[in-house]
C-alpha positions in Angstrom: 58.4 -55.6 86.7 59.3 -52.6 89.5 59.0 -49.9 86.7 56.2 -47.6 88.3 52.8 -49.5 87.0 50.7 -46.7 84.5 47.8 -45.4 86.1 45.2 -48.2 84.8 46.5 -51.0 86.6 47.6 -48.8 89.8 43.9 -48.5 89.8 43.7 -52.0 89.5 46.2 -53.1 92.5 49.0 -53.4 90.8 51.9 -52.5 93.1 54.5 -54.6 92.0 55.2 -58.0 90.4 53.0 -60.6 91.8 49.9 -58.3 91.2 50.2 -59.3 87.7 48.5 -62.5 87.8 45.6 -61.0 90.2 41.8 -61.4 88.5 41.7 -58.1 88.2 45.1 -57.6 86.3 44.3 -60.6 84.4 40.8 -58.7 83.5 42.5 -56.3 82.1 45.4 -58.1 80.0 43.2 -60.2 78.5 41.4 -56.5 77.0 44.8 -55.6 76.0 45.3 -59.2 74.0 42.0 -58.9 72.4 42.8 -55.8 70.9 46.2 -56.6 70.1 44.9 -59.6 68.4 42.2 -58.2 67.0 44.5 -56.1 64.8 47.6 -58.7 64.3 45.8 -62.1 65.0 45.5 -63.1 61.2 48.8 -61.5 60.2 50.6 -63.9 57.8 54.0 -63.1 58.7 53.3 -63.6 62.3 54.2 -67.6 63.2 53.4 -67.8 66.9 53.6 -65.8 70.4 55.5 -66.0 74.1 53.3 -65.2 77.0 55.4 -63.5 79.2 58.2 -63.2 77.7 61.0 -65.9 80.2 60.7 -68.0 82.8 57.6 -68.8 82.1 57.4 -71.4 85.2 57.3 -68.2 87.1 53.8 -67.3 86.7 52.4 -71.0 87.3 50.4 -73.0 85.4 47.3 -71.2 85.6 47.9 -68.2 84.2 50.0 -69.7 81.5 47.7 -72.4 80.2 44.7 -69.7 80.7 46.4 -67.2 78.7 47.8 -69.3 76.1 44.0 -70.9 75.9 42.6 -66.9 75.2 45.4 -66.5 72.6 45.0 -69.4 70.9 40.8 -68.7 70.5 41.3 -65.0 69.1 44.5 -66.1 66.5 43.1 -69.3 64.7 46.4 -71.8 63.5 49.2 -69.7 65.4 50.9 -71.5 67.9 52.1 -70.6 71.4 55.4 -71.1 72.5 57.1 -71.5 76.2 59.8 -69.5 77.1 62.3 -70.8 79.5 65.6 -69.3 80.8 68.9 -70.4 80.8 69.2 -73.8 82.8 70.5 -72.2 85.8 67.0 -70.8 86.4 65.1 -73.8 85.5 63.5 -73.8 89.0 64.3 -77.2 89.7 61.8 -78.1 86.8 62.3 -81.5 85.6 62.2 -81.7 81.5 58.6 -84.0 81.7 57.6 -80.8 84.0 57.2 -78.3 81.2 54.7 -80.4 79.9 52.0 -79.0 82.0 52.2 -75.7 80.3 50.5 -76.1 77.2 52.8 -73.6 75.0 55.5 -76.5 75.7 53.4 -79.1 73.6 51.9 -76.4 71.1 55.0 -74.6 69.9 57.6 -75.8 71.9 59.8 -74.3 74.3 62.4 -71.7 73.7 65.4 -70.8 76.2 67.8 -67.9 76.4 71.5 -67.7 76.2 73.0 -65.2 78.0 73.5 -64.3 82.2 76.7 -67.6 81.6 77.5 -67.2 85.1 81.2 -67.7 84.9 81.0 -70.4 82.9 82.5 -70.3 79.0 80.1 -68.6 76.7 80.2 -71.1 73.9 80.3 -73.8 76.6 77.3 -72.2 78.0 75.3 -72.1 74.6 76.1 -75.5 74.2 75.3 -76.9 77.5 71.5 -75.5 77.5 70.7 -76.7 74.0 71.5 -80.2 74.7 69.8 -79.5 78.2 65.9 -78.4 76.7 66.5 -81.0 73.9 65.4 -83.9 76.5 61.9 -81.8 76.4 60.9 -81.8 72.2 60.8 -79.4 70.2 63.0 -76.9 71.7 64.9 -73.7 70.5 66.9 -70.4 71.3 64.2 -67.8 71.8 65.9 -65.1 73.0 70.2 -64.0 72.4 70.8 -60.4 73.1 74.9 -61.2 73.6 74.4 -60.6 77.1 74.6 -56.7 76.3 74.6 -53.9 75.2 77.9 -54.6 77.7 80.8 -52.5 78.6 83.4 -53.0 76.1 86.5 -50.1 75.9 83.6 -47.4 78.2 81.1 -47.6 75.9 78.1 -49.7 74.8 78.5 -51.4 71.7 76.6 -54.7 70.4 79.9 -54.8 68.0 82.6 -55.5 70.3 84.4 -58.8 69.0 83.0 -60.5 72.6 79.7 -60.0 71.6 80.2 -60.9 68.2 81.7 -64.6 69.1 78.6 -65.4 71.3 76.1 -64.5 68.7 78.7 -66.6 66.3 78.6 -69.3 69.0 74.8 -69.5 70.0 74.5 -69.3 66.3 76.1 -72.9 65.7 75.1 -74.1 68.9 71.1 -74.2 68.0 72.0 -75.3 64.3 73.7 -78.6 65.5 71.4 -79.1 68.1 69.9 -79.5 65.7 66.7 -76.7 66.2 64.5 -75.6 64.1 64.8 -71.6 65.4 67.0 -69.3 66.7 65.6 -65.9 67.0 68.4 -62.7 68.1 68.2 -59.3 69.4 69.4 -56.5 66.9 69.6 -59.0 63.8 71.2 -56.6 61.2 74.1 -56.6 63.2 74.9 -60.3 63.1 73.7 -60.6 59.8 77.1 -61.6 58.6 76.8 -63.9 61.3 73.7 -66.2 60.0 74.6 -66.1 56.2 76.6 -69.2 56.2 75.5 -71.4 59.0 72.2 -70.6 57.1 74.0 -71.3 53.5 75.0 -74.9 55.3 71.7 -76.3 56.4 70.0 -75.2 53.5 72.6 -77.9 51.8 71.7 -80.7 54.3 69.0 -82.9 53.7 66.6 -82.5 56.7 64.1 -85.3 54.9 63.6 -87.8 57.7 66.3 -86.7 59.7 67.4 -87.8 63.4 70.2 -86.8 65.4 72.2 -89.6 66.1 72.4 -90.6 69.8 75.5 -88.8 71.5 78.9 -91.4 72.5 78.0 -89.9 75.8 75.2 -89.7 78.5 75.3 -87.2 81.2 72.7 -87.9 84.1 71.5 -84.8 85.4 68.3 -84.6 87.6 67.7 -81.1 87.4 68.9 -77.6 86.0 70.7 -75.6 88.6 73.0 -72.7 89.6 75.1 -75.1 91.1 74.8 -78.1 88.2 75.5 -75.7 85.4 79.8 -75.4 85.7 79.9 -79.3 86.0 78.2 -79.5 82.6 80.2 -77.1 81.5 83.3 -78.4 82.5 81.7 -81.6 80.4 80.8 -80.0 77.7 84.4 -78.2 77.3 85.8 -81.7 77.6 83.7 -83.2 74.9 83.8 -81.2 72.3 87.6 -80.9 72.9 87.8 -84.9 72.5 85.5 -84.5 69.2 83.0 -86.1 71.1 79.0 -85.6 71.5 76.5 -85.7 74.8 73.3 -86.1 75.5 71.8 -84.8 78.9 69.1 -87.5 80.1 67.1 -87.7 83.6 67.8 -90.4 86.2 66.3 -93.6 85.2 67.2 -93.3 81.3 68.1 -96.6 79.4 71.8 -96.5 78.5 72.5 -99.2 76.6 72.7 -97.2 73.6 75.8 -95.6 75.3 79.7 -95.9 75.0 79.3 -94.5 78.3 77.9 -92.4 80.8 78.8 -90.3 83.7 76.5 -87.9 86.5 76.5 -84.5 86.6 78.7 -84.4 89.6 81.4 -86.1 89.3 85.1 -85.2 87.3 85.1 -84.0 83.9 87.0 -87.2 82.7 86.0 -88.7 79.6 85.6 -92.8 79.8 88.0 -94.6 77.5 85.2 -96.1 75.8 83.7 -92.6 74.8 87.0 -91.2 72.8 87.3 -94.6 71.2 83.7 -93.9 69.7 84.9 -90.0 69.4 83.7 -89.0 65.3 86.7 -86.2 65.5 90.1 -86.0 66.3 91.5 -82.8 67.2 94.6 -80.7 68.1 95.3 -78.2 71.1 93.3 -75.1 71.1 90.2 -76.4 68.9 86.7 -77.4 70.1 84.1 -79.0 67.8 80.4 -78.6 68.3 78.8 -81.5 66.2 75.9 -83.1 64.3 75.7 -86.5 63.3 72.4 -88.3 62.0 71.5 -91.6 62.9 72.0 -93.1 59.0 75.3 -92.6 59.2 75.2 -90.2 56.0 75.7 -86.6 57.4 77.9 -84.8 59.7 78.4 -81.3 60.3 81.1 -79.7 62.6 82.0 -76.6 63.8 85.5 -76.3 65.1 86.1 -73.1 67.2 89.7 -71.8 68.6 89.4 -72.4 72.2 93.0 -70.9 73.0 91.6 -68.3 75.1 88.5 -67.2 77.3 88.0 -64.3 79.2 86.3 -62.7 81.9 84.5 -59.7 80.7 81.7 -57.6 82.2 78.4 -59.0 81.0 75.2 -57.2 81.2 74.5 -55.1 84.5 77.0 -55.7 87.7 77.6 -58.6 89.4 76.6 -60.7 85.7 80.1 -62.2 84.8 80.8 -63.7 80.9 84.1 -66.1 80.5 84.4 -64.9 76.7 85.9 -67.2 73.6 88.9 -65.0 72.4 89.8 -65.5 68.9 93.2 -63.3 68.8 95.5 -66.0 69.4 96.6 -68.6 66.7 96.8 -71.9 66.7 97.1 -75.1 64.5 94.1 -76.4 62.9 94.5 -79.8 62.5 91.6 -82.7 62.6 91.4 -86.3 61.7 87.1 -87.3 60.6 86.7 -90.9 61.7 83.0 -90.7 61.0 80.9 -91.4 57.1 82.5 -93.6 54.6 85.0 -92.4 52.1 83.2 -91.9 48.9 81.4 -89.4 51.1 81.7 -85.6 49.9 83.6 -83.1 52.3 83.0 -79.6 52.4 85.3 -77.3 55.0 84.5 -73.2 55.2 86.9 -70.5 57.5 83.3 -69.1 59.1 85.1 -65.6 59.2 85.9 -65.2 55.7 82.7 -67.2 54.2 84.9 -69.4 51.7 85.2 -72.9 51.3 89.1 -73.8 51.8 88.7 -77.4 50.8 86.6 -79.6 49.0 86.5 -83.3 47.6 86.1 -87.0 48.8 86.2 -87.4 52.6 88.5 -90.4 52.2 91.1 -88.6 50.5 90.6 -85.5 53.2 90.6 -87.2 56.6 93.0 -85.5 57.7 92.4 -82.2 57.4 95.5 -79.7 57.9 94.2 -76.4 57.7 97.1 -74.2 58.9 98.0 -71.9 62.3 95.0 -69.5 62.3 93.4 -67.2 64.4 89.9 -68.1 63.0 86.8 -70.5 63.4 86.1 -73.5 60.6 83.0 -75.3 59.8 82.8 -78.7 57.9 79.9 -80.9 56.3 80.5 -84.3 55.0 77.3 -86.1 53.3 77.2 -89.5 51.6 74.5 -90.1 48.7 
C-alpha cells in the first residue's frame, strides 16, 4: 500500500504500489511464500489461500496466475481462491472474465461486503451475492461490518448497526446458497452464526440446486453507477417475496416469469408477483432459498421499517443501515411446497422456534407486531 515500504524492498524499488508486481519485488515475495509455506504448507487446518488479499483484477493476470501457480507447487491439495470486491469495484469485469485467473476456477471466488455506497446494507449484501453467483462457485470472503465505525464517539464492532449487517451478510451468503462465509472478529458475532448454522445443518444439501429465480435482471457489468438500480431491485423483490437472478446480455429467458435491465424502474412485472413463493406485509423483506425439486424453502424475513445513514468506515464511506427499533406486523402467506410439508419458523434474535407443524395448516403465518427478524424452513419428504 502507501505505508512506508521496510528497508528490503526500498532496496528493491519499491516506492509505492505498482512496484509490487516488479521482477524484482516479485523475486523477493516468492522467498517470503516459500518460507511461509515451508512452515504452514501441509497444515491440516489450513483449507486454501487469497493472493492479495481484494480486487484481485488489480494486479492482472500475470502476477495472479504466476503466484497462485508457485503456491499451488509448495502446498500440495490446497486450493487457491480469488478475491473480488464488492460489485461496484468489479472493474468492468464481465462474470466469464474472472475465469482467466486461475484462483477463480480452483477455489472460487470470494467478494466483500462492506464500502455499500449509499445503498441499503442488507440490500447491498444481497445484491452482490446473486451478482458473483453468475461466475461458480462463489462466496463472502471478507465482512468486517464496514468498521470498526463511529457509533456514539467511539469504536465499537458492537454497535447494533454493525451487528444487523453481520446478521444480514450472514443470511445473505446462506441462501445464496454458498458454501463459505468467512468474518472479521468472529467471537463477536458468534451469536450471530449459531442458528443460521443450526438451519442448514437440517437441510438436505444431497443433490441440491437452487431453483431458478421468478425474475431475471440483465446487467452487463458491475458498476458504481449499476449498483443503486440493483438495489432498488433487490429491495423490491424481496419486499414482494420474490427471487432474482442477475444474468449477462444474451441469456436465455425462457425459464423466466419475467425479466427487466438493470436500468430501467424498480417495478416488478405482473407476471413475477403472480409466481412470488411469499406474501408479505408492510415493513418485512424476505431473502429466500428455493431448490429446484420443489421440496425445500428457506426464508429469512427481516424488518425493513427503517434504514439509516450512518458513518461507515473512514470519511466520505456512507452505510444506509437496517434499523430494528421500530415494530411492525409480522404477517406472511407461503404459497410455495405442498402441504404435508413440515414448517419450521425461528425469532433469529431469541434463537427459538415460535411455530412448528404442517405447512398446510400454517400458511398463513401471524406472528405478531415485533421489533425483531424471523427465519422459516419448510421441507417435504
Amino acid at each position: 500500500g502507501n505505508f512506508p515500504p521496510v528497508t528490503v524492498f526500498g532496496d528493491a524499488g519499491y516506492d509505492g504500489p505498482a512496484d509490487f508486481f516488479k521482477p524484482s519485488a516479485v523475486q523477493l515475495e516468492r522467498g517470503y511464500l516459500d518460507d511461509l509455506l515451508s512452515a504452514v504448507g501441509g497444515d491440516p487446518v489450513v483449507l486454501g489461500y487469497t493472493l492479495f488479499g481484494e480486487n484481485d483484477q488489480i494486479p492482472g493476470e500475470a502476477w495472479v496466475n504466476g503466484t497462485a501457480e508457485f503456491v499451488k507447487q509448495h502446498a500440495k491439495g490446497l486450493l487457491v481462491f480469488e478475491q473480488g470486491g464488492g460489485l461496484q469495484n468489479h472493474g468492468e469485469l464481465k462474470p466469464g472474465d474472472w475465469d482467466r485467473f486461475f484462483p477463480a476456477t480452483d477455489g472460487g471466488i470470494g467478494y466483500r461486503n462492506y464500502y455499500s455506497d449509499g445503498t441499503p446494507t442488507d440490500a447491498y449484501a444481497n445484491v452482490n451475492a446473486r451478482f458473483y453467483a453468475q461466475h461458480g462457485p462463489s462466496f463472502l470472503a471478507e465482512e468486517s461490518s464496514d468498521g470498526p465505525g463511529w457509533y456514539h464517539d467511539r469504536i465499537t464492532w458492537l454497535a447494533p448497526d454493525f451487528v444487523t449487517q453481520f446478521r444480514d451478510n450472514l443470511w445473505a451468503s446462506l441462501c445464496a446458497p454458498q458454501a463459505a462465509s468467512l468474518f472479521w472478529s468472529v467471537i463477536l458475532i458468534d451469536s450471530e452464526r449459531r442458528l443460521p448454522t443450526q438451519i442448514a445443518e437440517r437441510m438436505d444439501w444431497r443433490g441440491f440446486r437452487r431453483a431458478p429465480g421468478q425474475l431475471a435482471v440483465v446487467c452487463p457489468a458491475g458498476s458504481a453507477k449499476v449498483l443503486p438500480v440493483l438495489a432498488a431491485i433487490d429491495d423490491a423483490c424481496c419486499r414482494a417475496g420474490v427471487t432474482y437472478d442477475i444474468v449477462p446480455p444474451g441469456t436465455d429467458l425462457a425459464g423466466y416469469a419475467g425479466s427487466m435491465v438493470a436500468g430501467g424502474p424498480a417495478e416488478l412485472p405482473a407476471a413475477v408477483l403472480d409466481k412470488a413463493l411469499l406474501s408479505l406485509c408492510e415493513g418485512n423483506a424476505a431473502t429466500i432459498l428455493a431448490d429446484a425439486a420443489g421440496k425445500q424453502l428457506l426464508a429469512y424475513v427481516r424488518n425493513v421499517v427503517e434504514h439509516r445513514l450512518g458513518p461507515g468506515y473512514g470519511e466520505g464511506v456512507k452505510e444506509l443501515h437496517r434499523q430494528r427499533t421500530a415494530s411492525r406486523e409480522v404477517t406472511l402467506d407461503i404459497r410455495a411446497l405442498p402441504d404435508a410439508a413440515e414448517l419450521t419458523v425461528w425469532d433469529v434474535d431469541t434463537g427459538e422456534v415460535v411455530k412448528q407443524g404442517r405447512l398446510g395448516a400454517n400458511r398463513r403465518l401471524a406472528l405478531g407486531n415485533s421489533t425483531h427478524d424471523f427465519a422459516l424452513l419448510a421441507r417435504a419428504r
